[in-house]
C-alpha positions as CSV (number, residue, x, y, z in Angstrom):
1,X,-69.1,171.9,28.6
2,X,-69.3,170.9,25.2
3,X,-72.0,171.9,22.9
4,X,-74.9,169.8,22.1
5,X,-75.0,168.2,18.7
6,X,-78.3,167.6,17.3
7,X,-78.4,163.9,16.2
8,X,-80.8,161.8,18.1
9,X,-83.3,160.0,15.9
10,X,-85.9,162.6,17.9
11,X,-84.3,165.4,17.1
12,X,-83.4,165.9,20.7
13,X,-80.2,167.7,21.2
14,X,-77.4,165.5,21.9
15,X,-74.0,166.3,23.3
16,X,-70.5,163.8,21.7
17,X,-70.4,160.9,24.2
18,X,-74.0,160.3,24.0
19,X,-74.1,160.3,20.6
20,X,-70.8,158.1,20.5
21,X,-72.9,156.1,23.0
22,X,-75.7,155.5,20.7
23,X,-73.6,155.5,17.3
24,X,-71.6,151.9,19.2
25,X,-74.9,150.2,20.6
26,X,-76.1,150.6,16.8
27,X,-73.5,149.6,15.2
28,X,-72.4,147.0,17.1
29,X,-75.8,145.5,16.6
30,X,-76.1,145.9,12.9
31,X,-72.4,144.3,12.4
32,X,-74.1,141.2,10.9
33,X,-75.8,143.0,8.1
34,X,-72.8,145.2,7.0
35,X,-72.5,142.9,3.9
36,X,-76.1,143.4,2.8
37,X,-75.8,147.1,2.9
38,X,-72.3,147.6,1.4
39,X,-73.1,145.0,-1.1
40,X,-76.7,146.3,-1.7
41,X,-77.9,142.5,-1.5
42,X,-80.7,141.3,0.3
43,X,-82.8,143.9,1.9
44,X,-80.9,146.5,0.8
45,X,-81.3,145.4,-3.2
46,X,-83.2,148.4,-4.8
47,X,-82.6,147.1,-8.5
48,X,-79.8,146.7,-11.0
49,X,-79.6,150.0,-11.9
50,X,-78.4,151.0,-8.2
51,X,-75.9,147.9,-7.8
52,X,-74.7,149.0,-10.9
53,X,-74.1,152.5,-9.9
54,X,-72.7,151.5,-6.7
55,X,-70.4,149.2,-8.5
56,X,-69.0,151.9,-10.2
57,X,-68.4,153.8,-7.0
58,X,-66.9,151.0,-5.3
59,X,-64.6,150.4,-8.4
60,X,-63.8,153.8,-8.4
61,X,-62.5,154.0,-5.2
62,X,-60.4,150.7,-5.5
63,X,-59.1,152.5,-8.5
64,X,-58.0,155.6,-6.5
65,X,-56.2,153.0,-3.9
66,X,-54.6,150.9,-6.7
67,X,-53.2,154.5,-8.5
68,X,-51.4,155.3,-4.6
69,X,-49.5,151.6,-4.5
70,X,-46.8,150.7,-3.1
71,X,-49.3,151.6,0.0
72,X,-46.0,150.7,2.7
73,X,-47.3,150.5,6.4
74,X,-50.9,151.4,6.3
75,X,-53.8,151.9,8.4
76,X,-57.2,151.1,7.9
77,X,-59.5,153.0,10.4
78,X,-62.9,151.8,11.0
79,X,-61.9,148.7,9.1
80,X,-65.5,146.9,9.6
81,X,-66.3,143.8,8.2
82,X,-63.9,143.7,5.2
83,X,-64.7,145.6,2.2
84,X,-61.3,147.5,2.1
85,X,-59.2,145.2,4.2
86,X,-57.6,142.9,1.7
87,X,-57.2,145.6,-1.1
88,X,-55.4,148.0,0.8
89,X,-53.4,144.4,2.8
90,X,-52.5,143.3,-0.6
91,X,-51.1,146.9,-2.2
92,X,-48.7,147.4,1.0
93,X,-46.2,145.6,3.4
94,X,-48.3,145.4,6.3
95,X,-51.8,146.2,7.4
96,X,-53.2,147.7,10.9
97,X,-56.9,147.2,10.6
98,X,-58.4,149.0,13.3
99,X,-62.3,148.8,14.4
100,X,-63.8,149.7,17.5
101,X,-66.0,146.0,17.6
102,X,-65.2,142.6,18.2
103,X,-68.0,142.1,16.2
104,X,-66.6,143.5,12.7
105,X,-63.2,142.1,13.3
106,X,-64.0,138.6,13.5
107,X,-66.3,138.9,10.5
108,X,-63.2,140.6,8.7
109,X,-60.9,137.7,10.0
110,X,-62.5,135.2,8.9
111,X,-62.8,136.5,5.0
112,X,-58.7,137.7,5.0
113,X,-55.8,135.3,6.4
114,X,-53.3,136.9,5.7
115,X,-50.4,137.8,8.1
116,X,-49.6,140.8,7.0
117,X,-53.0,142.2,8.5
118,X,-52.6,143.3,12.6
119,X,-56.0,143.6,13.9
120,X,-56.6,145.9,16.2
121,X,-59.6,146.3,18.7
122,X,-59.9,149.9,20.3
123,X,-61.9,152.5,20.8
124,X,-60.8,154.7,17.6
125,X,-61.9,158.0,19.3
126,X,-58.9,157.2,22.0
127,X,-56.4,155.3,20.2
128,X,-53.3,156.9,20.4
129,X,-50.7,155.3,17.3
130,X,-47.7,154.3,18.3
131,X,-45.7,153.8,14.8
132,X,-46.0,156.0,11.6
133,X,-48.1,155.1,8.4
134,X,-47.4,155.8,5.2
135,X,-51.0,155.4,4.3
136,X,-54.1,156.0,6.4
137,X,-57.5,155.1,4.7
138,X,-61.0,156.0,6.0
139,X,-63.6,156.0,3.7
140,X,-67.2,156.2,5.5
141,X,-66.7,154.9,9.1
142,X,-67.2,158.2,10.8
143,X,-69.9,160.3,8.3
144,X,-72.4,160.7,11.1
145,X,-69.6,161.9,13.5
146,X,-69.5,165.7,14.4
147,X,-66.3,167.0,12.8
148,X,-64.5,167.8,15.9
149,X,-64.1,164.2,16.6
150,X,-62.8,163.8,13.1
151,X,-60.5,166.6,13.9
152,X,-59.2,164.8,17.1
153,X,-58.0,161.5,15.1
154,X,-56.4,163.4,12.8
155,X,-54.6,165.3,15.5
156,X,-53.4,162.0,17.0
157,X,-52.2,160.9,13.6
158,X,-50.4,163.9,12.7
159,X,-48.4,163.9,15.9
160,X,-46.3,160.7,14.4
C-alpha cells in the first residue's frame, strides 16, 4: 500500500490516485481561466509591478528555450492551453503536445495551426512514448504532484 500524501484542501491525508483524482476534476474545470492566471489578467491582475515581474520570468524562460534551439523532435508535457506550445513548435522539426484534457487541447488548437504540432490526449501519469525526443519540456504542469509520480515519467522517458 502506498503511503498517504497529505494534500487535500483539509489537510486530510490523501494517498496518489485520490489526489490525481482531485488534481483532474480541478483542473479540468479551471481550463477556461488558464489564460487569466498565466497571463495575470483579469482576476488574477495584482498590479503592474507583478505583470512586470512575471514578464520577466516568462521572458526568461523563453530565453532559456531559444539559447537550446535547434529543439529537433520535442515534447511538450502537460502542454495546457498554449503558453509554450508555439515557442517550443517553432524552434524544432516537430511538436508532441501532450495534456491529459480535451479541454486544454482544443483551447491550444485553436491559438497554433501549425502542422508540425501532434496533439496528444492521455493520461500523462500512463503514457508510455513510443519514439525518442530530443527535447522534453515541463515547466509547472506537475508542482503539486508528489515526486514519485515525477519520478515515474521520467522513468518512462528514459527508457527510449
Amino acid at each position: 500500500m502506498k503511503a498517504p500524501v497529505d494534500c487535500s484542501p483539509t489537510g486530510a491525508p490523501m494517498d496518489e490516485a485520490s489526489l490525481i483524482r482531485e488534481q483532474t476534476s480541478y483542473y479540468r474545470a479551471r481550463a477556461e481561466e488558464y489564460d487569466e492566471w498565466i497571463l495575470r489578467t483579469g482576476r488574477y491582475d495584482r498590479g503592474e509591478e507583478h505583470r512586470q515581474q512575471w514578464s520577466n520570468e516568462l521572458a526568461t524562460i523563453r530565453s532559456f528555450i531559444a539559447d537550446k534551439a535547434p529543439l529537433g523532435d520535442a515534447l511538450e508535457i502537460a502542454c495546457g492551453t498554449c503558453l509554450w506550445t508555439g515557442h517550443l513548435a517553432a524552434l524544432g522539426d516537430s511538436l508532441s503536445a501532450l495534456d491529459s484534457f480535451e479541454e486544454t487541447i482544443s483551447l491550444n488548437r485553436r491559438k497554433n495551426a501549425l502542422s508540425s504540432i501532434d496533439y496528444v490526449i492521455a493520461d500523462v501519469f500512463e503514457w508510455e512514448p513510443t519514439v525518442r525526443f530530443d527535447t522534453v519540456f515541463l515547466v509547472s504542469g506537475f508542482l503539486m504532484f508528489p515526486g514519485v509520480i515525477l519520478r515515474g515519467i521520467g522513468r518512462r522517458l528514459a527508457r527510449l
